[in-house]
N, C-alpha and C positions, 0 to 999 in steps of 0.2 A: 415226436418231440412232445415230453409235458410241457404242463405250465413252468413248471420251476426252470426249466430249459429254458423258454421262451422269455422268459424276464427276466433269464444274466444275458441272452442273446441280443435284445433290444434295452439299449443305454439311457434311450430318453422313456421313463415310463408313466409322462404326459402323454407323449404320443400312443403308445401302449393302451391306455384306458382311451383316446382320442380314436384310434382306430375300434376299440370293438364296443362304443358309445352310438348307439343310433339314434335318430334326430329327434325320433315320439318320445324317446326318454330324455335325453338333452330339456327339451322343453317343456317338458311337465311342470307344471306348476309354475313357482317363480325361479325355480331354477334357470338357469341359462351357462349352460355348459358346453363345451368344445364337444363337437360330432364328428360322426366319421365321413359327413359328403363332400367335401370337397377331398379329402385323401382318398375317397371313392371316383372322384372322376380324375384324380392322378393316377391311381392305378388303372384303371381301365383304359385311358391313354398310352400309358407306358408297355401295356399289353398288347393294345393294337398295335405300332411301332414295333416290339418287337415281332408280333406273329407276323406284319407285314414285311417285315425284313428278313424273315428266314424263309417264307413263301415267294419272293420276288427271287431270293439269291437262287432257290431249288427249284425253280417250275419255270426256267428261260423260255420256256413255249409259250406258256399260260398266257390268254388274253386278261386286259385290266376288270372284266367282268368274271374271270374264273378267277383271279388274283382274290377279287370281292368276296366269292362267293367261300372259295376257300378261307379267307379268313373269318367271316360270317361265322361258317361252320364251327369254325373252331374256339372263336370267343364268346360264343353263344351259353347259354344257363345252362343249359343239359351236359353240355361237353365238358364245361369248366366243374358242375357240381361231379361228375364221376372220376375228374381229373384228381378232387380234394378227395376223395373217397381213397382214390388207392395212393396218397399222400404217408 
């Protein structure tokens, strides 16, 4: 997906520049601009939830520590940056 994709894709393009705004630049100066951290801890909520609900539905054996560990694994920096890789 280009850019030009992504910006008829997404309607609100406040949130657009709000999501790929990070906080050091946000606050520079006197600026004071909308960032991307709290839409960062929405998404990473919304991910755990879902990775937690497709590992609960498929692993009926798994104890509540392999449940963890599995999803650990799987929302973890490494896994998620080679995930965007082959995007």
């Amino acid at each position: 997906m280009n850019g030009s994709n992504l910006e008829q894709w997404i309607k609100d393009q406040n949130l657009l520049k709000q999501a790929l705004t990070h906080s050091s630049y946000a606050n520079e100066g006197f600026r004071k601009e909308a960032h991307n951290e709290r839409l960062e801890f929405l998404g990473d909520s919304v991910l755990q939830l879902v990775v937690t609900e497709w590992l609960y539905d498929h692993n009926s054996q798994w104890t509540e520590g392999q449940l963890s560990q599995g999803r650990a694994a799987i929302v973890c920096e490494a896994t998620l940056a080679e995930a965007a890789l082959n995007l």
